[in-house]
C-alpha positions in Angstrom: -42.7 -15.8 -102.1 -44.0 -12.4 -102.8 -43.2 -11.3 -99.1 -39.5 -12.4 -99.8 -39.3 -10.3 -102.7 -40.7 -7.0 -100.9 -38.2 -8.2 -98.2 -35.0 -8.0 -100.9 -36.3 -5.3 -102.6 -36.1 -2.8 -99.9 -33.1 -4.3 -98.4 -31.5 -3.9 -101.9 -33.1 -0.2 -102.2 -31.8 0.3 -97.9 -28.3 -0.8 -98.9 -28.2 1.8 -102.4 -28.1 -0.9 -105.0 -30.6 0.5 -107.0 -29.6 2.7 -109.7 -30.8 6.9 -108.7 -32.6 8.1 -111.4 -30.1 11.5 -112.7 -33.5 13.1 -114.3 -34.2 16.4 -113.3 -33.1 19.8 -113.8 -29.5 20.5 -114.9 -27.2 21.2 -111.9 -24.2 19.5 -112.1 -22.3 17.4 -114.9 -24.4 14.1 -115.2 -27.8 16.1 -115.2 -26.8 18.1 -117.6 -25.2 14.8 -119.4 -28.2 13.1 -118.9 -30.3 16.4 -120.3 -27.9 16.5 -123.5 -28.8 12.7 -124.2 -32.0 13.5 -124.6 -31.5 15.5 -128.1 -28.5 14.6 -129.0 -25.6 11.7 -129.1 -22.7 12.3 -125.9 -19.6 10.5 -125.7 -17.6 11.6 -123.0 -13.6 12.2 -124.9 -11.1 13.1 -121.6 -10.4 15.4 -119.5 -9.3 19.0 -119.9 -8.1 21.8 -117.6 -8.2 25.5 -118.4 -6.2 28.0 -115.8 -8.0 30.7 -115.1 -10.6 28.0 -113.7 -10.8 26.5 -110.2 -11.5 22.8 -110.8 -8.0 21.4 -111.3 -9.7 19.6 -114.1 -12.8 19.0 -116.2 -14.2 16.7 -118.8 -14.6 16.8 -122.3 -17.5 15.4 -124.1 -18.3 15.5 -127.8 -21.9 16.1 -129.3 -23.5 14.7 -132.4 -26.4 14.3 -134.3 -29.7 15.6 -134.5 -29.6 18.8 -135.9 -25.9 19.8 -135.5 -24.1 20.5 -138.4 -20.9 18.9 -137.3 -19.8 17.0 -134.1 -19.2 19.5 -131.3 -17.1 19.4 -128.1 -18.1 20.8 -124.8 -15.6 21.4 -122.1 -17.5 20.9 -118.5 -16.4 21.8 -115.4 -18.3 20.6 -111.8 -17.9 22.8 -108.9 -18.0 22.0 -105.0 -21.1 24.7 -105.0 -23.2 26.8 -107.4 -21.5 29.6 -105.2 -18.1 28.1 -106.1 -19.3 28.4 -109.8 -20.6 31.5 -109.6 -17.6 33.0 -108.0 -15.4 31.7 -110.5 -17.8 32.9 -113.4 -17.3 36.2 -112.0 -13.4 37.2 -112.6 -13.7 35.7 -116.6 -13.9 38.7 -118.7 -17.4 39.4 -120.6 -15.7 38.5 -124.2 -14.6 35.0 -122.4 -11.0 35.8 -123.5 -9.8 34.9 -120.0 -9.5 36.3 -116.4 -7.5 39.4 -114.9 -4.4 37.0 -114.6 -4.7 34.6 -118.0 -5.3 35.3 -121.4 -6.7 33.0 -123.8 -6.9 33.0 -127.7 -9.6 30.7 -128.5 -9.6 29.2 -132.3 -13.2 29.7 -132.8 -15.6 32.2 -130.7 -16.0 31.0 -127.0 -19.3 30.8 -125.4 -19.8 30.3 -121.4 -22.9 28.9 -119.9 -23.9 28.0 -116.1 -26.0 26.5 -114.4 -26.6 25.4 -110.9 -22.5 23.7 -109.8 -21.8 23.3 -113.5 -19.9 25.6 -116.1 -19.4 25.2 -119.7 -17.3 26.0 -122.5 -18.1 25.6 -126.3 -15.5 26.8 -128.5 -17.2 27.1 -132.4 -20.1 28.8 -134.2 -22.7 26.2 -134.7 -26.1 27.6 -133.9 -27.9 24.4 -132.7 -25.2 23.8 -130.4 -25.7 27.4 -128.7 -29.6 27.0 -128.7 -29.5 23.6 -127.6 -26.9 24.9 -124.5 -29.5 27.9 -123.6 -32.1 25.6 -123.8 -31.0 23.6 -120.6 -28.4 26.1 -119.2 -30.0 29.8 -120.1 -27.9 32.7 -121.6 -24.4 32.6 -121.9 -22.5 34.7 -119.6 -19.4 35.3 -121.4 -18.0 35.1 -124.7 -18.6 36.1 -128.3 
């Protein structure tokens, strides 16, 4: 009986039926979903799309809980590569208003973090939100 078992098990774990494990460092969307859970509450909302990004789209998830003043929503975009991310990170202007070509007027003071193929955007002012994001993602690089 036991020998059966080992036999399913790693025919189950050789055909990838077995749930992966997304722990780890944040370096894409569900790491850094996965990362978020672990402090505070995430439902994922929709989708979104901003054009002076590359992805045609990202997805919008809102944050609760813990020590956040209000809920929060983060706007999250996954890239091919980090070097795709990067690249793209590169032509938004330092005050996040935008790129060379597109001009945004944010309602609340943006804030852009990155990590590894994943950018974010959080539009507001709460504080716990921004420590929590440079907690996981480091500095921002770009916006107020």
């Amino acid at each position: 009986m036991r020998r059966l078992l080992l036999v399913a098990g790693l025919l189950l774990t050789a055909c990838g039926t077995v749930p992966q494990s997304h722990g780890g460092p944040v370096q894409d969307q569900v790491s850094l979903i996965d990362a978020l859970r672990k402090t505070v509450t995430v439902d994922i909302s929709g989708t979104v799309a901003q054009p002076f990004l590359h992805p045609a789209s990202g997805t919008t998830v809102r944050l609760s809980g813990a020590t956040l003043a209000n809920p929060a929503d983060l706007q999250l975009f996954e890239y091919s590569s980090a070097g795709n991310a990067q690249a793209d990170a590169h032509q938004i202007r330092a005050d996040g208003s935008g790129n060379a070509t597109t001009i945004v007027d944010w309602v609340a003071p943006a804030h852009f973090y990155i990590k590894g193929r994943v950018m974010v955007i959080y539009v507001g002012n709460d504080a716990a939100v921004q420590s929590l994001l440079q907690s996981l993602m480091g500095s921002q690089f770009a916006g107020s």
